[in-house]
C-alpha positions as CSV (number, residue, x, y, z in Angstrom):
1,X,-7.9,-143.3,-27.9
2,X,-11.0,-142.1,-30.0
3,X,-12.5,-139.1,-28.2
4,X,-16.0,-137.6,-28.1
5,X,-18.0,-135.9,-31.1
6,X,-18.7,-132.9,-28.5
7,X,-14.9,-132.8,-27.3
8,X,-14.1,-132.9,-31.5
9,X,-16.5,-129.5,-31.9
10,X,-15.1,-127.9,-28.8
11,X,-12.3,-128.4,-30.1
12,X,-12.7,-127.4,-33.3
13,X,-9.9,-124.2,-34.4
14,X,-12.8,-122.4,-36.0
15,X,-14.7,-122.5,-32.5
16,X,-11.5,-121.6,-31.1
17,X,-10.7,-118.9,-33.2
18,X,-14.1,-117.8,-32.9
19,X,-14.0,-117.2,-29.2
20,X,-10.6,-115.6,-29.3
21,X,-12.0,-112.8,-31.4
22,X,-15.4,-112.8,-29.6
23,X,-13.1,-111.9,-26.1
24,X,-11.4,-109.2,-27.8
25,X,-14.2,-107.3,-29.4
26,X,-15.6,-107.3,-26.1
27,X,-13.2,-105.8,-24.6
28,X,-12.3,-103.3,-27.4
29,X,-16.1,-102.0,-26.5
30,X,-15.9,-102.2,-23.0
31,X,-12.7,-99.3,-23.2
32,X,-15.7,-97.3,-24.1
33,X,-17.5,-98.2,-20.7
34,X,-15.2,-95.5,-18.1
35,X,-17.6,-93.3,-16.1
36,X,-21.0,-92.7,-15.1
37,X,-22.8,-91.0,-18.0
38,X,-26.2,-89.4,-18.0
39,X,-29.1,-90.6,-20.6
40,X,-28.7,-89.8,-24.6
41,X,-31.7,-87.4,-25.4
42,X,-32.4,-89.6,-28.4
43,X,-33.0,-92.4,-26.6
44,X,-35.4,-91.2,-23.3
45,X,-38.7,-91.1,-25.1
46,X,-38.7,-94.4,-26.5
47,X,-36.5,-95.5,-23.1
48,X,-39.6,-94.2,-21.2
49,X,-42.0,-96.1,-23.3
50,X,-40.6,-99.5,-22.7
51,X,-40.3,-98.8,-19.1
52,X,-44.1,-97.9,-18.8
53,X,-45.2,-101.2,-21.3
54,X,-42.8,-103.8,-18.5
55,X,-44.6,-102.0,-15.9
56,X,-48.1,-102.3,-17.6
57,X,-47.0,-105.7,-18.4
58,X,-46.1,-106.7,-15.0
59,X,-49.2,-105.3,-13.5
60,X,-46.6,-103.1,-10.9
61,X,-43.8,-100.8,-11.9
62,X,-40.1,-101.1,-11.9
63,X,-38.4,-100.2,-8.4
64,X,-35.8,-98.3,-10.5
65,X,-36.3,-97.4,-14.6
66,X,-33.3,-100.0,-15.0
67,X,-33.1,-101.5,-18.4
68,X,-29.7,-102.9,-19.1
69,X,-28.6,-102.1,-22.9
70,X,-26.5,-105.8,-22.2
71,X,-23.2,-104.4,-22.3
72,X,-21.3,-103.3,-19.1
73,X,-17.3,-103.0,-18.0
74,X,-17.3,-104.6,-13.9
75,X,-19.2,-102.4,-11.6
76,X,-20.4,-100.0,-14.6
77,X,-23.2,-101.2,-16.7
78,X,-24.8,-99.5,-19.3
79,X,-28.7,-99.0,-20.0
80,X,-30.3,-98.6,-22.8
81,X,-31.3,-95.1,-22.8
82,X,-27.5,-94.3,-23.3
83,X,-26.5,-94.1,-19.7
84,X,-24.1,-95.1,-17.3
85,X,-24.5,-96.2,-14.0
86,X,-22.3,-97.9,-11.0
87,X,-23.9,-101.4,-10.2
88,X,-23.0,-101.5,-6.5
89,X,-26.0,-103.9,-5.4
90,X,-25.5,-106.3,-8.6
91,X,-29.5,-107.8,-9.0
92,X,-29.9,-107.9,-4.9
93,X,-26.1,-110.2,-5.2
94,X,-26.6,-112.1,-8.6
95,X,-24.0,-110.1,-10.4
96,X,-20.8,-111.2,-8.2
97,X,-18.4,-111.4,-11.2
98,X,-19.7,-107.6,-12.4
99,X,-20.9,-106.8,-16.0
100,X,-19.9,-108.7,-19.2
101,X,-16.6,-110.6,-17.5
102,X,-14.4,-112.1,-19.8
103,X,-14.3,-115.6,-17.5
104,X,-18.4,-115.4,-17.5
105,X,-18.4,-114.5,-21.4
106,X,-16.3,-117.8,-22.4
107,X,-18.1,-120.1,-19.5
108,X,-21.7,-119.0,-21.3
109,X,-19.9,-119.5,-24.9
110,X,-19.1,-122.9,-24.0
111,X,-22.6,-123.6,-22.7
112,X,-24.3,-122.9,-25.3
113,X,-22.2,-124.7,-27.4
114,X,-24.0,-127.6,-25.4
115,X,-27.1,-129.4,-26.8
116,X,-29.1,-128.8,-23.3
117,X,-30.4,-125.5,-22.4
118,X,-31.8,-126.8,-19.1
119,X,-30.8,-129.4,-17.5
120,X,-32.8,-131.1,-14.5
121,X,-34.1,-134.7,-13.0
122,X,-34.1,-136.7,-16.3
123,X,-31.0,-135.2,-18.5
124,X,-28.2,-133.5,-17.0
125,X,-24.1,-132.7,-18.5
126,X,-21.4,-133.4,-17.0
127,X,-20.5,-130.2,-15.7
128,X,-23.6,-130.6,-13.0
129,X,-21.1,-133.4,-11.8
130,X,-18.2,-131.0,-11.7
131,X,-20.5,-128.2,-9.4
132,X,-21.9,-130.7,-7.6
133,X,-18.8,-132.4,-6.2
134,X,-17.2,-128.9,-5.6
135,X,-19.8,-127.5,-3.6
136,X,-19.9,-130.9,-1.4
137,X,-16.1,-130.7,-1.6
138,X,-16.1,-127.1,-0.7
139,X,-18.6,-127.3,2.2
140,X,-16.6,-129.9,3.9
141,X,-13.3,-128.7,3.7
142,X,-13.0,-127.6,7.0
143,X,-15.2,-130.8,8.1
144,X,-18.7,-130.3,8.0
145,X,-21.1,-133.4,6.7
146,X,-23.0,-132.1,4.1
147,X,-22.5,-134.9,1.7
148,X,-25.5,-134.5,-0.2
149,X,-25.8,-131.4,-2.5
150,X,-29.4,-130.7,-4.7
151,X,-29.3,-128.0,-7.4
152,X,-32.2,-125.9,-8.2
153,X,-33.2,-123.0,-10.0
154,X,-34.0,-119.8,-7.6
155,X,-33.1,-119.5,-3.8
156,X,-36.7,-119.8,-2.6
157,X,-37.1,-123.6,-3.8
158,X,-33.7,-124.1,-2.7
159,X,-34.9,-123.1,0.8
160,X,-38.2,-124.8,0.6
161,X,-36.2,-128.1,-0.4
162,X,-34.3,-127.5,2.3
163,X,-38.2,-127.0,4.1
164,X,-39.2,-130.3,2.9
165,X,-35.8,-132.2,3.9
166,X,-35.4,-131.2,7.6
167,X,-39.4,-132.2,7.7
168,X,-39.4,-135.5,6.3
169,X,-36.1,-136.3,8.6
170,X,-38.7,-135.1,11.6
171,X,-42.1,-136.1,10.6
172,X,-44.6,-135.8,12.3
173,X,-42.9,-132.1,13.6
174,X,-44.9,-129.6,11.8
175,X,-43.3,-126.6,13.1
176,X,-40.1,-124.2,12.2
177,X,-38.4,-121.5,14.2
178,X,-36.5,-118.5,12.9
179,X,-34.8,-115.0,13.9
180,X,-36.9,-112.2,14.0
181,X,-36.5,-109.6,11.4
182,X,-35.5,-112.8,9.0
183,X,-36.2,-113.5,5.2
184,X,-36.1,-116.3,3.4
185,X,-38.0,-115.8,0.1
186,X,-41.3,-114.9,-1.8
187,X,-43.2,-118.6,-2.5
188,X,-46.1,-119.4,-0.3
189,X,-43.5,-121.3,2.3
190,X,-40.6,-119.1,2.3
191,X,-42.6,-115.8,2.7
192,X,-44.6,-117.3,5.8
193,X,-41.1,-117.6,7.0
194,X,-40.4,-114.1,6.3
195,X,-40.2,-111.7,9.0
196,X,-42.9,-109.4,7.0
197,X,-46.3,-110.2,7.4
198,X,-47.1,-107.7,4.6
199,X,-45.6,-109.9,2.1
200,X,-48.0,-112.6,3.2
201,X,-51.2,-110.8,3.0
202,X,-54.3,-112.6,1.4
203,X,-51.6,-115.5,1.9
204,X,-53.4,-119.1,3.7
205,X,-50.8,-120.1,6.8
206,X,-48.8,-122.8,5.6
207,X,-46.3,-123.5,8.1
208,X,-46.3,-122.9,11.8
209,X,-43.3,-120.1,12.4
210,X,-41.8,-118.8,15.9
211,X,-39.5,-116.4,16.2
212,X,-36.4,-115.9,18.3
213,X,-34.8,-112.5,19.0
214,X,-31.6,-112.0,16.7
215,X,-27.9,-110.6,18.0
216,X,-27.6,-107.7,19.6
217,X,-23.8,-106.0,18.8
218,X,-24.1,-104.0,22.0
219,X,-25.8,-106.2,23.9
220,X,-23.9,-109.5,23.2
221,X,-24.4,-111.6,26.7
222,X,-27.7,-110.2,27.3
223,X,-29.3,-110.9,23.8
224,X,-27.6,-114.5,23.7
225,X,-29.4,-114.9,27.1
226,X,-32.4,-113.8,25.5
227,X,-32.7,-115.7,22.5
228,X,-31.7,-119.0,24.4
229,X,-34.3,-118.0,27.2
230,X,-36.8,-117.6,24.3
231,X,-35.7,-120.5,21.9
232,X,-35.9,-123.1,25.3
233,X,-39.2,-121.5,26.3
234,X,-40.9,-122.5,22.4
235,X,-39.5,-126.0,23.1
236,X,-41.0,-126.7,26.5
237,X,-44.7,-125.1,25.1
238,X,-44.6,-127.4,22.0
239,X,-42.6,-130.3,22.8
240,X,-41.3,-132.4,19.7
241,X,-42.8,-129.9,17.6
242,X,-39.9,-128.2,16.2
243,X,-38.3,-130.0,12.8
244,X,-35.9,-127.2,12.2
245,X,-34.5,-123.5,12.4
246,X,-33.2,-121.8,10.2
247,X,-30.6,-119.4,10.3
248,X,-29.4,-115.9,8.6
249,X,-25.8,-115.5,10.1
250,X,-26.1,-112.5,8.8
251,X,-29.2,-110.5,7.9
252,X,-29.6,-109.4,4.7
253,X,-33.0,-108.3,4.0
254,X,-34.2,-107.4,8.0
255,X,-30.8,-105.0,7.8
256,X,-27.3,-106.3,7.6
257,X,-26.7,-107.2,11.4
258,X,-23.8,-109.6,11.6
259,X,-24.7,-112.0,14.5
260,X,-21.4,-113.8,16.4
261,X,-20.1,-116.9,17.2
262,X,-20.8,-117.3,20.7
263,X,-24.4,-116.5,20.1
264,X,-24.6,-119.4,17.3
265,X,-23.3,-121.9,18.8
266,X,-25.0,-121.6,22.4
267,X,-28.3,-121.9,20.5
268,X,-27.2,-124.4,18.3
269,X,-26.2,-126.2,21.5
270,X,-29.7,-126.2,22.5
271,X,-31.3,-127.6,19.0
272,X,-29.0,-130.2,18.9
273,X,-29.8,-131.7,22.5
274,X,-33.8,-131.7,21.8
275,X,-33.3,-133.0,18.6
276,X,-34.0,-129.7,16.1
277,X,-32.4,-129.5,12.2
278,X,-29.8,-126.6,12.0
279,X,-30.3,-124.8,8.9
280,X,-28.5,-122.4,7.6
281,X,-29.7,-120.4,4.9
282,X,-26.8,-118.5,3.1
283,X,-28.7,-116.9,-0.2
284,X,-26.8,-114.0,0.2
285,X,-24.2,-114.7,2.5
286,X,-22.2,-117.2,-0.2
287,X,-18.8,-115.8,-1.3
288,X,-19.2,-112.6,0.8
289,X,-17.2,-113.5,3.7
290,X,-13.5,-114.1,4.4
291,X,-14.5,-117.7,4.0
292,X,-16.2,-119.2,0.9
293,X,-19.7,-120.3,3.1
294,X,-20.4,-117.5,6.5
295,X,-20.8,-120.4,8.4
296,X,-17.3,-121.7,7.7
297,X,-16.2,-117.8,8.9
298,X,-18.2,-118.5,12.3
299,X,-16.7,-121.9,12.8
300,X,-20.0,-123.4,12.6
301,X,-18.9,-126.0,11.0
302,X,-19.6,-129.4,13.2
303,X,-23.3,-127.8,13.6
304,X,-25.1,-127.3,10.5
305,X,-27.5,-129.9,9.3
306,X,-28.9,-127.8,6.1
307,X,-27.3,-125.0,4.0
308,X,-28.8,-123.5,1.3
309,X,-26.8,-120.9,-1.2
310,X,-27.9,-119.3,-4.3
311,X,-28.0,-115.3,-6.0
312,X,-24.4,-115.4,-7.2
313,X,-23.8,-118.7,-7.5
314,X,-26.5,-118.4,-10.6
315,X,-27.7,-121.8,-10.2
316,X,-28.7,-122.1,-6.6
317,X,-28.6,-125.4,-4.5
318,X,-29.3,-127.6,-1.2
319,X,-26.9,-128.9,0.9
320,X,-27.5,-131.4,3.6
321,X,-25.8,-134.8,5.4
322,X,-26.6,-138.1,5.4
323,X,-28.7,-137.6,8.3
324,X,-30.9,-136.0,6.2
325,X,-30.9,-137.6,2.9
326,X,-34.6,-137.9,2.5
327,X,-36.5,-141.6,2.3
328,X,-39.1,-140.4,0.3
329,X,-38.9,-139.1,-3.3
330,X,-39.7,-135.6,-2.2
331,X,-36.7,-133.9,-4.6
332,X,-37.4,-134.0,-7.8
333,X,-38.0,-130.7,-10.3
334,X,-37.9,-130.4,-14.2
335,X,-35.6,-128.2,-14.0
336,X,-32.7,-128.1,-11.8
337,X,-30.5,-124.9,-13.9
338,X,-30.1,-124.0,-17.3
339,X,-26.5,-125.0,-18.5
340,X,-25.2,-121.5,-18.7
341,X,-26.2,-120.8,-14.7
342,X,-23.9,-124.1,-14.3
343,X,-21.0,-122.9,-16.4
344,X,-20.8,-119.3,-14.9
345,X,-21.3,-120.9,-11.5
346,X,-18.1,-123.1,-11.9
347,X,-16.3,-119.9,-13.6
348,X,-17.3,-117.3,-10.5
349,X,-16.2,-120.5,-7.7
350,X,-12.9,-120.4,-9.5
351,X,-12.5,-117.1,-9.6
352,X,-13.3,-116.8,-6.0
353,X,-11.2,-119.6,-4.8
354,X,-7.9,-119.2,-7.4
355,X,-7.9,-115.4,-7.5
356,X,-7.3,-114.2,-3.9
357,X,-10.6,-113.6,-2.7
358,X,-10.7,-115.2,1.0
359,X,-8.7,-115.3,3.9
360,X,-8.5,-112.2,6.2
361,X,-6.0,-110.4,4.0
362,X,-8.0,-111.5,0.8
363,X,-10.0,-109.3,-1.7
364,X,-13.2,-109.7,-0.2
365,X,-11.9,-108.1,3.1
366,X,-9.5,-105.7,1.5
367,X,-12.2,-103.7,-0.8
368,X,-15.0,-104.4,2.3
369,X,-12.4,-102.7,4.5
370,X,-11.6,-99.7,2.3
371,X,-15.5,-98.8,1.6
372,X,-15.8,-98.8,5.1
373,X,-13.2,-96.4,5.6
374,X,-14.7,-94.5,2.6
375,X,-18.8,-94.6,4.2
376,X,-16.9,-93.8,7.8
377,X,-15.0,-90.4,6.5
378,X,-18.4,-89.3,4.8
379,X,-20.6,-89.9,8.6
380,X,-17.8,-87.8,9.7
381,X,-18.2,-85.0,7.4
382,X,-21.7,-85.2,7.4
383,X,-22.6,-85.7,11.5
384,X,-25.6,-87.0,12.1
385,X,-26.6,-87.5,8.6
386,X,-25.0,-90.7,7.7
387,X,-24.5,-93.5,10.7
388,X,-22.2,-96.6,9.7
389,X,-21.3,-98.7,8.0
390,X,-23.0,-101.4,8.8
391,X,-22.7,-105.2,7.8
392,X,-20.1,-107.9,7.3
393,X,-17.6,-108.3,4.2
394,X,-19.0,-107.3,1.1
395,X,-22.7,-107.1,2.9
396,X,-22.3,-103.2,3.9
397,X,-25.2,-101.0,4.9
398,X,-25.5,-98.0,6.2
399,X,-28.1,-95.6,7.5
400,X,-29.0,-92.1,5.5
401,X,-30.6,-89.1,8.0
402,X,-33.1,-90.6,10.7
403,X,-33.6,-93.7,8.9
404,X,-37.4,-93.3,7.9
405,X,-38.4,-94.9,5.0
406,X,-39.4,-92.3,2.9
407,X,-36.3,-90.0,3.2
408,X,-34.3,-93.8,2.4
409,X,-36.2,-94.0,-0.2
410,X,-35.9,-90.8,-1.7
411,X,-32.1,-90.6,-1.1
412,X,-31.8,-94.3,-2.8
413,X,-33.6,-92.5,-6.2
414,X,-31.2,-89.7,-5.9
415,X,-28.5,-92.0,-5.8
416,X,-29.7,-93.9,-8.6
417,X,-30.0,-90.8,-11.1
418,X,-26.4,-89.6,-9.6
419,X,-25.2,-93.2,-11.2
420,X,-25.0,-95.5,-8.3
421,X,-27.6,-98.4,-7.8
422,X,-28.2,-99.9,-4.4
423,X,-31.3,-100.8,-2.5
424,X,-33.0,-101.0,0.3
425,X,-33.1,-103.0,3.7
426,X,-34.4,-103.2,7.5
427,X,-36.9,-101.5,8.9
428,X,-37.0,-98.8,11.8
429,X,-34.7,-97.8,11.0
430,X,-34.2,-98.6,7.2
431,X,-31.2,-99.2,5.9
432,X,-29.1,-98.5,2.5
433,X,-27.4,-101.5,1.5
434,X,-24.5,-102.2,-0.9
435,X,-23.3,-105.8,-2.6
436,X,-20.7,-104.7,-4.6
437,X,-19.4,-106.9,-7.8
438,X,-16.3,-108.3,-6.1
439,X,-14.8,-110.2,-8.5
440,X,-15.3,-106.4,-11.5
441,X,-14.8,-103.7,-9.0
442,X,-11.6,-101.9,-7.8
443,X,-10.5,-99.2,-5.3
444,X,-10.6,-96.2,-7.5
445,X,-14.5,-97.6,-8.7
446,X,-15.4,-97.4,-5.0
447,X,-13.4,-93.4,-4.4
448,X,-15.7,-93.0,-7.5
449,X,-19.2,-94.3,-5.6
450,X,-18.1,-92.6,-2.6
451,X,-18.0,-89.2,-4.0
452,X,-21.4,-90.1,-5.5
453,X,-22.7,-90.3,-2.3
454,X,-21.0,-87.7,-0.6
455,X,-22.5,-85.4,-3.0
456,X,-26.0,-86.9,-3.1
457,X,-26.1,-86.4,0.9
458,X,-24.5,-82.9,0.4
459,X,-27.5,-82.1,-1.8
460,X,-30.7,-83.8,0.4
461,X,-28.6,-81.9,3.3
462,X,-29.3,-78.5,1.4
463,X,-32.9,-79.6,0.4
């Protein structure tokens, strides 16, 4: 049987060969990536330059002086002032697999060895057939409907698809409801969405949001009381207004407050008898739980309508069942994902899926589990200056002296020049949040971090 040209290159021993020794000089250079490492002298001047021209550039500057030299060895990464720092929030979740992963090195090889740097509505490969019918395949397993699957290129337009598809199945409804303390994104739609009316100001209202209190961990009964109470009390004031709401099973952004199953489905229960789109929004929630989507991990599954996933899946994407297949050709973008996003995506699902990750005994609760332990026995040493952790998985938080922003702030920048990255989240009180690069990091990397931050508190503590 005659075979393809591009299966012929691929093929091809020198291609071969040349990947072979690609893999192995990568890894001859990561041995030199070990330990956190302060700056190089030599390179800080010019370092600080090109930090203050992106800033210039970008008209704001950088939240941390973080340029990546494009080298890294899992959770370490090094920058190109000559430094070495621990990656334990990964690009807000992009970086799942860690820095320069051998899988993640030959998926992008074999990408560009394509023809088509982006693919989208007019020319697509044959791998967006291979994501696509695993992420359908995936989200169904344990027997949701979500038949239908769209790729796109950033988690805001996958959730403003996901916008446009629960409204078209409900037109004329014009209105959405979310959880307080939400976010769903940065574009015009997703940031009225948003929880934060600071990151809509000068902003024209776009979309008619109400908001419904989230889970409360010591309050179960009474805030699942609450929310329903509030949720049936927006339906009776606008009747057959509401096309959908969206959900954050866990809250990434407004803090890392894990809500519970109970609470879900009894106000799922109530959106599905008045006729309301459940929509689950899982940007960062994808891959971090003991199941491959959070709403599998709740048991959600004969509920959701919508899901949306994205950060470290690279390529982001739509979900949705026939229900909701839209009429109307309102799905359609130039681009849909570079090739390389679609590669590493299929390389970091297999990793995930193949390599141990899930279940209750899998990685993903295993390392969650031991930082845990790890954040717990530095509160105790430090009473009163550390309270947590906080979170689900590999979403962990936790909360540094009272909380305010500025002191969160300030211990995040000590952190950062002590060699560990994470970032920032809630608000009253604000939180320090971790995503940690699964599939690259390993205890001893996390009794590393730990001592990082045991010292950094130990410090501000003094100060």
């Amino acid at each position: 049987m005659s075979k393809l040209i591009n299966d012929e290159f691929k093929n091809d021993p020198r291609i071969l060969q040349a990947k072979k020794l690609l893999a192995q000089t990568l890894s001859e250079y990561q041995d030199k990536i070990t330990a956190v490492k302060p700056c190089d002298p030599q390179f800080q001047d010019i370092y600080q330059q090109c930090i203050d021209l992106l800033g210039k550039r970008r008209g704001r500057p950088l939240y941390f002086p973080y340029l990546a030299s494009g080298i890294g060895n899992g959770p370490l990464v090094e920058l190109a002032d000559g430094s070495v720092k621990y990656d334990f929030i990964t690009g807000i979740g992009v970086h799942y697999m860690g820095h320069s992963h051998p899988k993640i090195l030959e998926a992008c090889i074999d990408a560009v060895l394509e023809d088509t740097v982006m693919q989208g509505n007019l020319q697509q490969n044959i791998k967006s057939i291979e994501l696509s019918d695993r992420l359908v395949s995936s989200a169904c397993a344990n027997g949701a409907d979500l038949k239908h699957v769209f790729l796109t290129t950033s988690g805001a337009m996958a959730n403003e698809n996901a916008f446009k598809i629960i409204f078209n199945r409900h037109a004329p409804a014009s209105r959405l409801l979310a959880f307080e303390r939400c976010f769903t994104g940065r574009s015009l739609s997703t940031a009225q969405m948003t929880n934060k009316p600071e990151y809509r100001e000068g902003m024209p209202e776009v979309l008619k949001i109400d908001y419904v209190p989230f889970f409360d961990e010591k309050d179960p009964a009474g805030s699942t009381e609450k929310a329903v109470k509030t949720l049936s009390s927006l339906i009776e004031k606008y009747p057959g207004e509401y096309a959908g709401m969206t959900f954050e099973l866990i809250q990434g952004e407004g803090g890392y407050y894990p809500g519970e199953q109970n609470f879900f489905v009894t106000l799922m229960e109530v959106l599905k008898k008045n006729k309301i789109a459940v929509m689950i929004d899982e940007i960062q929630t994808f891959g971090r739980t003991r199941e491959l989507f959070a709403f599998q991990t709740f048991k959600l599954d004969s509920y959701v309508d919508v899901v949306t996933i994205g950060k470290m899946t690279q390529v982001c994407a739509t979900l949705f069942s026939p229900d909701y297949n839209p009429k109307a050709a309102i799905l359609s973008q130039t681009f849909t994902g570079s090739t390389t996003a679609i590669y590493a995506c299929l390389a970091t699902l297999d990793e995930i899926q193949n390599g141990g990750y899930l279940g209750p005994a899998g990685k993903i609760e295993q390392l969650s589990n031991y930082f845990r332990v790890k954040l717990q026995n530095i509160a105790e040493k430090f009473s009163k200056k550390l309270k947590g952790p906080f979170g689900m998985g590999a979403m962990i938080g936790m909360t540094v002296f009272d909380g305010d922003l500025e002191t969160t702030k300030i211990f995040i920048q000590e952190l950062y020049e002590a060699g560990v990255l994470c970032f920032l989240a809630g608000k009253n009180p604000y939180r320090v949040r971790f995503l940690m690069p699964m599939a690259g990091v390993s205890k001893e990397d996390i009794d590393h971090v730990s001592r990082i931050i045991s010292a950094v508190i130990e410090k501000l503590n003094k100060d």
